[in-house]
Backbone and ligand atoms as CSV (ligand in chain L), in Angstrom:
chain,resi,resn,atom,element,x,y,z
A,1,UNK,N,N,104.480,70.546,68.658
A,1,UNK,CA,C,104.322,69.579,67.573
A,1,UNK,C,C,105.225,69.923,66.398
A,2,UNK,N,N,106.435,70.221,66.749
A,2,UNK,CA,C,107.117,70.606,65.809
A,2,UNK,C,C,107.586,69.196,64.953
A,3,UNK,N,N,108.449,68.237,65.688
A,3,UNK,CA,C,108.673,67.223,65.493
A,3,UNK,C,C,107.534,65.893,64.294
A,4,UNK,N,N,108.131,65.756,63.412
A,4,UNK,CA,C,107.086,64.631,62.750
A,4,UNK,C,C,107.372,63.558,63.847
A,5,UNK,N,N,105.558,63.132,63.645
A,5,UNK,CA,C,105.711,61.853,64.338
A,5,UNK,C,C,106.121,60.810,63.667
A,6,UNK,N,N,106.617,59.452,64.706
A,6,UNK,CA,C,107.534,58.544,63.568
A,6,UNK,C,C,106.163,57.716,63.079
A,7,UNK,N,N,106.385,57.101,61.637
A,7,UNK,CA,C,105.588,56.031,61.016
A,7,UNK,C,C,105.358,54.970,61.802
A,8,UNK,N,N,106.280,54.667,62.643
A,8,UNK,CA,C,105.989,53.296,63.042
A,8,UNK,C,C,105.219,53.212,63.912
A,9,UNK,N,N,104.174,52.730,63.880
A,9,UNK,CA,C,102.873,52.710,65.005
A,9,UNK,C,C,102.876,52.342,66.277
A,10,UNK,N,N,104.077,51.139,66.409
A,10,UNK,CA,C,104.243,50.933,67.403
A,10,UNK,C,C,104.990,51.546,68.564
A,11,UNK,N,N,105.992,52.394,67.806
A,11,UNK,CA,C,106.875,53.629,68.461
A,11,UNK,C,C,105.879,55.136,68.438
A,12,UNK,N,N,104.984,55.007,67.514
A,12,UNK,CA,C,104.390,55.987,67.925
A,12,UNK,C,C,103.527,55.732,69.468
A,13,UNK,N,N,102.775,54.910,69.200
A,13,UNK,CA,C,101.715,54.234,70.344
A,13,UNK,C,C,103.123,54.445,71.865
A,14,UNK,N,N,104.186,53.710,71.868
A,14,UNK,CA,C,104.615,53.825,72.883
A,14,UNK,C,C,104.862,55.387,73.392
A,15,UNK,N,N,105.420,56.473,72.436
A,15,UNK,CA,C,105.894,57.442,72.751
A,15,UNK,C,C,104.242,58.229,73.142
A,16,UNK,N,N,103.089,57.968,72.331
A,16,UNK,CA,C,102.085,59.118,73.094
A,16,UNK,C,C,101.397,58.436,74.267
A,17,UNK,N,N,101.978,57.230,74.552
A,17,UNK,CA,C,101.494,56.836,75.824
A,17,UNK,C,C,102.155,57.512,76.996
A,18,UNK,N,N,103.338,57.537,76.866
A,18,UNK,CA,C,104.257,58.144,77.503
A,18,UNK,C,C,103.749,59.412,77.953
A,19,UNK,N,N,104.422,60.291,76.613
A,19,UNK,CA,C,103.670,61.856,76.922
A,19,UNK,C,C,102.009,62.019,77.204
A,20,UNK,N,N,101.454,61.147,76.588
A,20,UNK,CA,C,100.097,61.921,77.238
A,20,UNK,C,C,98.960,61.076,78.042
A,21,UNK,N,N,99.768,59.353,78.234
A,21,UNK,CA,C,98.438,59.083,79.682
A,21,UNK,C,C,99.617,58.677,80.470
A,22,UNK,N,N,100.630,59.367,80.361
A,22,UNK,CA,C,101.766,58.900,81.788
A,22,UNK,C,C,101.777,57.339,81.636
A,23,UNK,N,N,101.804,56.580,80.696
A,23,UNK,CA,C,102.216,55.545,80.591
A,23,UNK,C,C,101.555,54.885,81.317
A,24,UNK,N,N,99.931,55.056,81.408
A,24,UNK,CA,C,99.089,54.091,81.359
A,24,UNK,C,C,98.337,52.901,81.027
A,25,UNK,N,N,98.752,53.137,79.852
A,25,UNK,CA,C,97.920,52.346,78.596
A,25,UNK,C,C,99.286,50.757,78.601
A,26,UNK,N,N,98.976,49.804,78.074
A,26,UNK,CA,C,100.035,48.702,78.018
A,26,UNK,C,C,99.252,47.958,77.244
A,27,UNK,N,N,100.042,47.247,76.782
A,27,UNK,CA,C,99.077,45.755,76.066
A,27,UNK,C,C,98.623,45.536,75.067
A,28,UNK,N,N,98.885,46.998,73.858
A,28,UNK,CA,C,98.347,46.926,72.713
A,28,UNK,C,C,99.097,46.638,71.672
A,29,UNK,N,N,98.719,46.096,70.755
A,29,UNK,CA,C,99.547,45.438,69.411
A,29,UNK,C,C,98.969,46.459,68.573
A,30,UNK,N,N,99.385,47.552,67.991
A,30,UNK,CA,C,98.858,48.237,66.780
A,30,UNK,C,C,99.101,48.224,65.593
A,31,UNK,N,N,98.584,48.255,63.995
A,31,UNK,CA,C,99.154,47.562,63.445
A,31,UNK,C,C,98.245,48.525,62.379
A,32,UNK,N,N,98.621,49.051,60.916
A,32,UNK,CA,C,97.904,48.952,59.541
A,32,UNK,C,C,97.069,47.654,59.450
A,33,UNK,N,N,95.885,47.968,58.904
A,33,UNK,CA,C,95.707,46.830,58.135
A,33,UNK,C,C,95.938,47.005,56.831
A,34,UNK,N,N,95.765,45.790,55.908
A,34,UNK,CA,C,96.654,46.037,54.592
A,34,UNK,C,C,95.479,46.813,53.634
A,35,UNK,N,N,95.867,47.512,52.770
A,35,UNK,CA,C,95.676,48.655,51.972
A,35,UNK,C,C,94.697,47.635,51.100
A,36,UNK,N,N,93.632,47.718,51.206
A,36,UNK,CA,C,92.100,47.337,50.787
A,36,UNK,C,C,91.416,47.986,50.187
A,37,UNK,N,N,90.643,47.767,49.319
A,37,UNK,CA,C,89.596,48.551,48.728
A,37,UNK,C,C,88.376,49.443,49.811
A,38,UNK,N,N,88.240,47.913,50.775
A,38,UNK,CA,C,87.705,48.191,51.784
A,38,UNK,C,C,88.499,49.558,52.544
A,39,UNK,N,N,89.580,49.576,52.425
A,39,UNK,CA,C,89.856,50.439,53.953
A,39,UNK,C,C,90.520,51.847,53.338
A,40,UNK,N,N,90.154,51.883,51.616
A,40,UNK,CA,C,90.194,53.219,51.007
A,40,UNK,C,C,88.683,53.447,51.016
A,41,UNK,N,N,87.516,52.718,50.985
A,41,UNK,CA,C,86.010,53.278,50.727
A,41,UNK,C,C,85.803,54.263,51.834
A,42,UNK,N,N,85.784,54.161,52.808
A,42,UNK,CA,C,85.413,55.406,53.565
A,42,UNK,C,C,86.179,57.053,52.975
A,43,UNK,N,N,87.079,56.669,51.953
A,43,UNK,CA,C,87.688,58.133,51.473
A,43,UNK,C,C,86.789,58.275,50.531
A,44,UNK,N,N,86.364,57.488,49.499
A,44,UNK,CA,C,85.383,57.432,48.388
A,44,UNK,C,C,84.341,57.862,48.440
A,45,UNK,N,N,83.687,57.112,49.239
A,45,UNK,CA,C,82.451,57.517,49.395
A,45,UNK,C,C,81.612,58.204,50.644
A,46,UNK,N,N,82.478,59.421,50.962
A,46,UNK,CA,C,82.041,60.079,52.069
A,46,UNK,C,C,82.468,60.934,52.574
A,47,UNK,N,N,82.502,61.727,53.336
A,47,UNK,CA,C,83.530,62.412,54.731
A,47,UNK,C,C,83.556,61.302,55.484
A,48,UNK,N,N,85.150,61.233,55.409
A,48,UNK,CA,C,86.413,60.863,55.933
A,48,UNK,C,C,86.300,60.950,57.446
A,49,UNK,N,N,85.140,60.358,58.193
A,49,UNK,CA,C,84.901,60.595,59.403
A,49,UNK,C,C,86.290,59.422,60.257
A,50,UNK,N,N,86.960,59.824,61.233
A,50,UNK,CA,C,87.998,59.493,62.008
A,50,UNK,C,C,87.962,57.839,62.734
A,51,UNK,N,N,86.348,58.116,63.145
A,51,UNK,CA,C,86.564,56.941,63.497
A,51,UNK,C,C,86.148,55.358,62.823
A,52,UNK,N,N,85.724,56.051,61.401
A,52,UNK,CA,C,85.930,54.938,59.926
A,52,UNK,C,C,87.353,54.749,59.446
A,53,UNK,N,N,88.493,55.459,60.511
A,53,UNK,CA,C,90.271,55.027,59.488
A,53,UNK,C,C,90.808,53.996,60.896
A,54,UNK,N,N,89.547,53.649,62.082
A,54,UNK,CA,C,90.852,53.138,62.656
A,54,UNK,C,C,89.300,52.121,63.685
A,55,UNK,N,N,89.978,50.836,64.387
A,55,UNK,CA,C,89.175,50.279,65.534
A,55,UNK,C,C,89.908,49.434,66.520
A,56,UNK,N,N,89.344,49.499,67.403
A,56,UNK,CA,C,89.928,49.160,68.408
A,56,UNK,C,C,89.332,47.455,69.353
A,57,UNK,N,N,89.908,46.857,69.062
A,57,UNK,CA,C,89.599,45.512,69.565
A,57,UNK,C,C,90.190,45.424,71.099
A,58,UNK,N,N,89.192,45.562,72.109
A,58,UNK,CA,C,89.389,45.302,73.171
A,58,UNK,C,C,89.809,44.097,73.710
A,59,UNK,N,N,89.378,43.047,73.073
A,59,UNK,CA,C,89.339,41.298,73.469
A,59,UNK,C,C,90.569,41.237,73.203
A,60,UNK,N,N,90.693,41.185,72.083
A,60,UNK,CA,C,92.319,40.538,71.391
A,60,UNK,C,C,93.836,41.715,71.571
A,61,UNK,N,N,93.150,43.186,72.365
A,61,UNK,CA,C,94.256,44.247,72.731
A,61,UNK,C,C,94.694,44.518,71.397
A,62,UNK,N,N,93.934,45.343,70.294
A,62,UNK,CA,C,94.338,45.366,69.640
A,62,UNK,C,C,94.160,46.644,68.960
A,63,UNK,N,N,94.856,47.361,67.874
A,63,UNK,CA,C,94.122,48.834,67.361
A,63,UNK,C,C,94.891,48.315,66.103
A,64,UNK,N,N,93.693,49.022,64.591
A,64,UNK,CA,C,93.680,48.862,63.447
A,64,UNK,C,C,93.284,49.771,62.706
A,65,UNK,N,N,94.561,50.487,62.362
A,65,UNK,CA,C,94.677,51.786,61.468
A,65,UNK,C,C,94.459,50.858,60.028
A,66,UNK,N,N,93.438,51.911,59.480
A,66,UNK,CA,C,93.376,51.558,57.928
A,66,UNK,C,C,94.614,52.024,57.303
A,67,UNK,N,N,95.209,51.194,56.143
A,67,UNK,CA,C,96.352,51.437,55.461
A,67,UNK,C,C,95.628,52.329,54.429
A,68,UNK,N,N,95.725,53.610,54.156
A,68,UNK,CA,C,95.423,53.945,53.410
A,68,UNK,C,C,96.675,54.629,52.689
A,69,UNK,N,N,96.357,55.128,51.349
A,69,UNK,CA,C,97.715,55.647,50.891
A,69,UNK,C,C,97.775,57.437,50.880
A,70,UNK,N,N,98.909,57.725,51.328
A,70,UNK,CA,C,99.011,58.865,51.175
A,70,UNK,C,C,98.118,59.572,52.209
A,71,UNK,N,N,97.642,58.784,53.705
A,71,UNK,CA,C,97.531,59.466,54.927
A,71,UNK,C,C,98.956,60.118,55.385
A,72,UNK,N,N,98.429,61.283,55.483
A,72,UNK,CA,C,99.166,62.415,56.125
A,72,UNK,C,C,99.881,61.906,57.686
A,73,UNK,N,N,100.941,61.841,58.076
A,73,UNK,CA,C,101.491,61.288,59.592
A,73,UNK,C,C,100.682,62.086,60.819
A,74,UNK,N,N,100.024,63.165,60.564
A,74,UNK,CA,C,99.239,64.088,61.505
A,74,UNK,C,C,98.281,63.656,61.622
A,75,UNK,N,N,97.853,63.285,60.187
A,75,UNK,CA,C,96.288,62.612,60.923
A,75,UNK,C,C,95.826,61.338,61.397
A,76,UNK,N,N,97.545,60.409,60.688
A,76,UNK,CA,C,97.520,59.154,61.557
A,76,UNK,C,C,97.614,59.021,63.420
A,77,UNK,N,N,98.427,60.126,63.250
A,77,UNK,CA,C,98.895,60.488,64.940
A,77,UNK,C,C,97.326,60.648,65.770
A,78,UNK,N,N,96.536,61.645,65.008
A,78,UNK,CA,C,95.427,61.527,65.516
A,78,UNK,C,C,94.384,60.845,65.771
A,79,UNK,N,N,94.376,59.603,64.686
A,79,UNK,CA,C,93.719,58.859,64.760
A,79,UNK,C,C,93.944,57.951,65.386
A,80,UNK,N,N,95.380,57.422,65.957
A,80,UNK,CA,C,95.802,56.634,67.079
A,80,UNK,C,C,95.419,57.303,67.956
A,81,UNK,N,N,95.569,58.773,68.682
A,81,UNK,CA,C,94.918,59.342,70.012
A,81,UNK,C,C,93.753,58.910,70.172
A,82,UNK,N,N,92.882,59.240,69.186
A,82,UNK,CA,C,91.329,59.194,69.253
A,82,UNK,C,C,91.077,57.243,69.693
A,83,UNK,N,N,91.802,56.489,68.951
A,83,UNK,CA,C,91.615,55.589,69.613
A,83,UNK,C,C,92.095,55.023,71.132
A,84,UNK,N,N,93.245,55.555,71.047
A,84,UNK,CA,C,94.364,55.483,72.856
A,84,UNK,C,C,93.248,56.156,73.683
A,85,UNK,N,N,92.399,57.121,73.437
A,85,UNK,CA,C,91.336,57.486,73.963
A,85,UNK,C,C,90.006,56.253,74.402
A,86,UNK,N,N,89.962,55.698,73.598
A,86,UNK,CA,C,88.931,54.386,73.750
A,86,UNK,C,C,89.943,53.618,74.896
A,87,UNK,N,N,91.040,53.195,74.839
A,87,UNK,CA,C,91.635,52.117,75.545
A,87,UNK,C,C,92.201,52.813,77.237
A,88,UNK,N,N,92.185,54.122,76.932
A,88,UNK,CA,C,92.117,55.239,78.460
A,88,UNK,C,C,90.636,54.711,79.016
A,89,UNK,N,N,89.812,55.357,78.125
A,89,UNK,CA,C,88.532,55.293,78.890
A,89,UNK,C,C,88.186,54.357,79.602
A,90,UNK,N,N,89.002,52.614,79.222
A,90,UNK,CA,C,89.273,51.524,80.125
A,90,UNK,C,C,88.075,50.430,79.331
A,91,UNK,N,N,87.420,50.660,78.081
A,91,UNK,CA,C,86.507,50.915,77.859
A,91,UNK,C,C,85.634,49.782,78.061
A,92,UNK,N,N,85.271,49.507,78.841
A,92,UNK,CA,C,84.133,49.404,79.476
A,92,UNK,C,C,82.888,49.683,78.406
A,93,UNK,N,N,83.295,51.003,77.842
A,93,UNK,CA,C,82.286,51.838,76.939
A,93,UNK,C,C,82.100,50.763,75.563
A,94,UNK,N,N,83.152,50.396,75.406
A,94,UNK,CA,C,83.462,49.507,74.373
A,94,UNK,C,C,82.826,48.310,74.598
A,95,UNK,N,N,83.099,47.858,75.298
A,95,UNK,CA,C,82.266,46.612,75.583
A,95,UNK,C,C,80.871,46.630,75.325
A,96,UNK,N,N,80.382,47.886,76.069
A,96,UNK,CA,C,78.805,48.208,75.922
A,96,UNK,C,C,78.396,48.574,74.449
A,97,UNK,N,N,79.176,48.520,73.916
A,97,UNK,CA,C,79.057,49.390,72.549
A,97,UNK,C,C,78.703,50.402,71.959
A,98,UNK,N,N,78.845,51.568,72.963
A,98,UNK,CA,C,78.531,52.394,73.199
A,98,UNK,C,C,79.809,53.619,73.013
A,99,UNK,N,N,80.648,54.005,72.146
A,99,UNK,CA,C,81.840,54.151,71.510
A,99,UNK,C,C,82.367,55.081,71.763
A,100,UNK,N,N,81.377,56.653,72.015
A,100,UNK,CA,C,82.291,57.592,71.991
A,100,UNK,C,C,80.952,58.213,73.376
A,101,UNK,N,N,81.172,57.597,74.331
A,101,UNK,CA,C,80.665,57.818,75.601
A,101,UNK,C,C,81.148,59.100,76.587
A,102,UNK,N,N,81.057,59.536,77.753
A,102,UNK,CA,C,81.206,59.891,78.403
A,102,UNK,C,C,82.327,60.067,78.711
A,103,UNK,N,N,82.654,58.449,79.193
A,103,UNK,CA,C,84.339,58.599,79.679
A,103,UNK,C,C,85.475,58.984,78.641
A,104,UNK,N,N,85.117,57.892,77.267
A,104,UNK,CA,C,85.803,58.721,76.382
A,104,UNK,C,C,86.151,60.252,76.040
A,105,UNK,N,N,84.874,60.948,75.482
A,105,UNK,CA,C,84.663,62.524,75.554
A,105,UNK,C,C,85.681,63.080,76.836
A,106,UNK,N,N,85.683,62.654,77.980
A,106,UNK,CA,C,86.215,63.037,79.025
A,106,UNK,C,C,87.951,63.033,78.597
A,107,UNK,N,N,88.445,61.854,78.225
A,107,UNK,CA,C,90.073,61.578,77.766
A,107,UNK,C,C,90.191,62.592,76.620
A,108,UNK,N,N,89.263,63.012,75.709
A,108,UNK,CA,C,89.293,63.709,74.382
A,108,UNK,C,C,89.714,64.862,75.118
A,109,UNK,N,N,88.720,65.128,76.005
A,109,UNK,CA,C,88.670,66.981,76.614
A,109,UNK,C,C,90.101,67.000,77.392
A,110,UNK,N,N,90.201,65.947,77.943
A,110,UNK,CA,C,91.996,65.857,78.945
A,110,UNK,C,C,92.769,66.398,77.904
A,111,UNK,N,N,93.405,65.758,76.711
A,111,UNK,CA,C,94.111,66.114,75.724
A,111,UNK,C,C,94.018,67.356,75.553
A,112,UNK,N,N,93.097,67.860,74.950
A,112,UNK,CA,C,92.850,68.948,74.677
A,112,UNK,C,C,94.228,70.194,75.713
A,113,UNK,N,N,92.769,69.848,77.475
A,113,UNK,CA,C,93.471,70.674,78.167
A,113,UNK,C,C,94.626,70.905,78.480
A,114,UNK,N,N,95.064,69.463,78.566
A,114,UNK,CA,C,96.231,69.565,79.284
A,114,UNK,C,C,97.740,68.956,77.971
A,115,UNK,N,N,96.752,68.703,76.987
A,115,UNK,CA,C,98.396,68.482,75.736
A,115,UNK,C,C,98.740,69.664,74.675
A,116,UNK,N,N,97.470,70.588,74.891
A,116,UNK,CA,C,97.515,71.240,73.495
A,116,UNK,C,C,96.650,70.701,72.231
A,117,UNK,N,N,96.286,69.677,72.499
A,117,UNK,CA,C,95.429,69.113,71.207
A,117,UNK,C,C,93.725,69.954,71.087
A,118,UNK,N,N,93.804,70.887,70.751
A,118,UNK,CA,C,92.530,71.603,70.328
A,118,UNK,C,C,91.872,70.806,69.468
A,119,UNK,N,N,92.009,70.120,68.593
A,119,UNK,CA,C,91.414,68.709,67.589
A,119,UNK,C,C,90.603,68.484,68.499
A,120,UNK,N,N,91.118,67.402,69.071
A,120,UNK,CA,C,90.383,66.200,69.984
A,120,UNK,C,C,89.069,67.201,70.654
A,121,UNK,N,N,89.108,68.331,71.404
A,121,UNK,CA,C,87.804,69.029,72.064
A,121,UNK,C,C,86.888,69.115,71.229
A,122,UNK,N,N,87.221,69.424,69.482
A,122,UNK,CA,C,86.534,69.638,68.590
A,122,UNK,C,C,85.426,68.226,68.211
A,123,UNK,N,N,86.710,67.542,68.372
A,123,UNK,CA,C,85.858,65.987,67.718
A,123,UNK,C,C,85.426,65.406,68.903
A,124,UNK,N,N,85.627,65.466,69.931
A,124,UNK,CA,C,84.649,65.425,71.157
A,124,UNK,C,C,83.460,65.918,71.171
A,125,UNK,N,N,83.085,67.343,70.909
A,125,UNK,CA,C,82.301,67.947,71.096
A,125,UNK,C,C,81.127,67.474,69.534
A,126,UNK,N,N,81.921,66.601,68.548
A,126,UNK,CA,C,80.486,66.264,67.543
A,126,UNK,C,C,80.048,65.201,67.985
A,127,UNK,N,N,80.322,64.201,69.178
A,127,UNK,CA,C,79.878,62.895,69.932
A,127,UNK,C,C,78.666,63.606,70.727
A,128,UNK,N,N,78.879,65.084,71.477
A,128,UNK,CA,C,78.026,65.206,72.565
A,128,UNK,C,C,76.478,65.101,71.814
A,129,UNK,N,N,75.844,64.108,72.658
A,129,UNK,CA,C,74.580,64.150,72.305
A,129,UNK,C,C,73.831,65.437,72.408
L,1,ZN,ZN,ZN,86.151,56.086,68.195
């Protein structure tokens, strides 16, 4: 991880599809949403939990990073995994509404093992019931 990842979401999304589900994933439009009061409150008023900066619309193929200002490119990177994780899991899980399931946890722990991402096992492991 020497390399910054690039800003652009959509070159990011293509390139960690690449490296880390073998270019599984297809079909997603990812995108900021625009810099809201709304989509700074989760910094305000809380811990900054991961999966309050980003969601993932299965119907419409879609993922929605909060624009926030002065997110760090590392933790945007991560917060696109954590979601590329929902759209691995195939999610199914999603549908059920049921978010950070099984199969998910399972794509979190893959990363982990097999990319180097020690994060993701971590934030996997606060889902396990
Ligand atoms: Zn999530």
């Amino acid at each position: 991880m020497s390399r910054r990842p690039p800003r652009n979401l959509a070159a990011l999304f293509d390139e960690l599809n690449r490296s880390h589900f073998a270019g599984r994933l297809g079909g997603y439009v990812v995108r900021r949403s625009p810099i809201t009061p709304a989509s700074i409150e989760p910094f305000i008023s809380g811990p900054p939990e991961v999966h309050r900066l980003a969601t993932t619309f299965p119907q419409s193929r879609q993922i929605v990073i909060a624009g926030v200002l002065n997110v760090r490119p590392v933790v945007e990177r991560r917060v696109l995994l954590h979601e590329m994780c929902h759209v691995a899991a195939e999610d199914e899980a999603l549908f059920r509404g049921e978010h950070h399931g099984p199969e998910w946890r399972s794509e979190m722990y893959r990363l982990a093992r097999e990319h180097g991402e020690a994060w993701a096992a971590d934030e996997a492991k606060r889902y396990e019931s």
